[in-house]
C-alpha positions as CSV (number, residue, x, y, z in Angstrom):
1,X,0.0,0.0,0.0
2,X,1.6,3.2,-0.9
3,X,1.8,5.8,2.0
4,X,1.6,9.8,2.1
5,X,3.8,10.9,3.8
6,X,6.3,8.6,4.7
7,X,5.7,6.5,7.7
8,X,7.0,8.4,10.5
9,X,8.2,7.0,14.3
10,X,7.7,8.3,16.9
11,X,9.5,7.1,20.3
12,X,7.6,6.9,23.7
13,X,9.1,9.1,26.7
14,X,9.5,6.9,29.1
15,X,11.6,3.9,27.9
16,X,14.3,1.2,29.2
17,X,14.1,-1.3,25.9
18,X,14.6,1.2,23.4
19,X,11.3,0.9,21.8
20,X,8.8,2.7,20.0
21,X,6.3,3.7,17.6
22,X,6.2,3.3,13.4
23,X,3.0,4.9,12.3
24,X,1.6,5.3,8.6
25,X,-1.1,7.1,6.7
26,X,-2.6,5.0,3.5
27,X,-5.5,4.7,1.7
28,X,-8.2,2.3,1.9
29,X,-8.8,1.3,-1.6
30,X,-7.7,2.8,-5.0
31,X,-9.7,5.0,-5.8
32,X,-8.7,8.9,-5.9
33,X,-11.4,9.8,-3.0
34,X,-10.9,6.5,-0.6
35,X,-10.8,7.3,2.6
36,X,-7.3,7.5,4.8
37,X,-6.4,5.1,7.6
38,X,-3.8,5.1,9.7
39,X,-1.5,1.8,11.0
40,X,0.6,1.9,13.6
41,X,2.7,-0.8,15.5
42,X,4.4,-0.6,18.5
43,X,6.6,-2.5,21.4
44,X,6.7,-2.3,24.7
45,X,8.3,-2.7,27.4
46,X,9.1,-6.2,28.5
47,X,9.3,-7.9,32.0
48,X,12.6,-8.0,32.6
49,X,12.7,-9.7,36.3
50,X,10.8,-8.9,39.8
51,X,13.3,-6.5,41.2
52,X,12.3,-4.1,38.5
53,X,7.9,-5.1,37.4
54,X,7.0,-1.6,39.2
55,X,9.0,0.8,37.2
56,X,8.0,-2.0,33.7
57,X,4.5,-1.3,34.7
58,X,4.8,2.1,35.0
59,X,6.4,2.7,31.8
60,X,4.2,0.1,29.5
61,X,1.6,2.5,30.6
62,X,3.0,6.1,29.9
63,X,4.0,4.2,26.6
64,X,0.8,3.1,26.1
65,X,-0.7,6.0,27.0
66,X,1.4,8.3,24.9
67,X,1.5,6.0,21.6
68,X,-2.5,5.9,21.7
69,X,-2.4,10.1,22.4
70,X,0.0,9.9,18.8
71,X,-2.2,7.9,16.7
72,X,-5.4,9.6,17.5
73,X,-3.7,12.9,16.9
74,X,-2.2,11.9,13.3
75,X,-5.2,10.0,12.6
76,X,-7.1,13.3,13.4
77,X,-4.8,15.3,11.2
78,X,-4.6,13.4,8.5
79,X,-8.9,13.1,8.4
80,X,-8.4,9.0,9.0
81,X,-11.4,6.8,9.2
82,X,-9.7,4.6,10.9
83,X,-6.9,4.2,13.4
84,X,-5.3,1.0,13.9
85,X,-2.6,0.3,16.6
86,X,-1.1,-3.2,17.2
87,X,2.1,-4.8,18.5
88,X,3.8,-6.5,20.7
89,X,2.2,-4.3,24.3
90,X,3.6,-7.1,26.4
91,X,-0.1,-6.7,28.1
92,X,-1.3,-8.8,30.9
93,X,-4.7,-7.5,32.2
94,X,-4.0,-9.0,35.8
95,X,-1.3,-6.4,36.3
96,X,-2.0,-3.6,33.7
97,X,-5.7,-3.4,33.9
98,X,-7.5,-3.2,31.0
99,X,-5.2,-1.2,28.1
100,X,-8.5,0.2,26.6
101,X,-9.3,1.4,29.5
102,X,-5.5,3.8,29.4
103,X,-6.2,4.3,25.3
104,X,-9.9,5.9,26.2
105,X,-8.5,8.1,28.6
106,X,-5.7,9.5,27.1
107,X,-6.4,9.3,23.2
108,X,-9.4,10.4,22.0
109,X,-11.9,8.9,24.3
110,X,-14.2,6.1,23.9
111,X,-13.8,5.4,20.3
112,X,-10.9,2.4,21.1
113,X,-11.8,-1.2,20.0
114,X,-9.8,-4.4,21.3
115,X,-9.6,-6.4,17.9
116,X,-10.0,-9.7,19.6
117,X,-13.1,-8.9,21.4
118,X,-14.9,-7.3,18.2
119,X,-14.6,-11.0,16.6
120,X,-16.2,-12.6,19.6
121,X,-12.8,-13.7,21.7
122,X,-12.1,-16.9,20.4
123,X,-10.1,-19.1,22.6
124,X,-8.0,-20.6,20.2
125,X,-6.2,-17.6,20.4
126,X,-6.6,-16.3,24.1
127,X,-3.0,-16.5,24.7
128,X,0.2,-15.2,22.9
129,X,2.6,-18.1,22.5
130,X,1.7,-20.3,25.5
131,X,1.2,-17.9,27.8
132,X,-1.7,-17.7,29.8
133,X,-2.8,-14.2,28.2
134,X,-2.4,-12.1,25.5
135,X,0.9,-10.2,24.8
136,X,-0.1,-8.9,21.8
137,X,-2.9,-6.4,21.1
138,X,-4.9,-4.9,18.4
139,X,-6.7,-2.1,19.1
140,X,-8.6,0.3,17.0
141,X,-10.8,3.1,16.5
142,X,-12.7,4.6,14.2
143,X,-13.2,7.7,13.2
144,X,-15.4,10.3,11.2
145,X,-13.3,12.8,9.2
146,X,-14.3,16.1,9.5
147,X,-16.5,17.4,6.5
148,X,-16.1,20.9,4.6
149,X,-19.0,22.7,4.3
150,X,-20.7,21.6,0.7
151,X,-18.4,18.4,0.9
């Protein structure tokens, strides 16, 4: 899918791993007047040992939190339908909560989807890689793009 502009990245404050955000404007569909979406992908901090799972949590949030703030801001600028961001969130709800629940408050408000739960939650794929929960996410929301008057 060609893009417009070039993706761009953008790299979470708070950060041990390195890690960060690759974000990307296309359309949806060929012709001249489909309508933009935007992709984004992202990594978060990992769990790295017990000594250390406060300051993890902490950041995965803020990363979370500021990523989701991103997307809905370029999605908003670039009139996006819809706003897709997925990755490797190293998520697990018993200690991070519910990351919808950090997207809705911090980018854009209620719009944000969980992927997974919008196809029923099929337990074939509860779990990333034998884990007991999912790692990775795919969350989305969609948007209306603001009209013109007499468009």
């Amino acid at each position: 899918l060609p893009t417009s502009p070039a993706p761009t990245s953008a790299w979470p404050a708070r950060r041990m791993m390195s890690r960060g955000l690759l974000m990307a404007v296309t359309k949806w569909g060929s012709a001249p007047n489909a309508p933009h979406v935007l992709l984004a992908t992202t990594h978060l901090e990992s769990w790295v040992g017990p000594e250390a799972n406060g300051e993890v949590l902490a950041n995965r949030r803020s990363q979370l939190a500021e990523a989701g703030e991103k997307v809905a801001r370029r999605a908003a600028e670039a009139q996006c339908c819809l706003a897709v961001l997925a990755g490797d969130m190293n998520w697990n709800d018993a200690d991070g909560g519910d990351p919808l629940e950090v997207l809705r408050a911090t980018a854009g408000g209620g719009g944000w989807r969980d992927a997974w739960q919008a196809v029923g939650s099929p337990q074939e794929s509860r779990a990333t890689m034998g884990w007991n929960f999912r790692l990775d996410r795919c969350c989305y929301a969609e948007t209306l793009p603001r009209r013109t008057s007499g468009g």
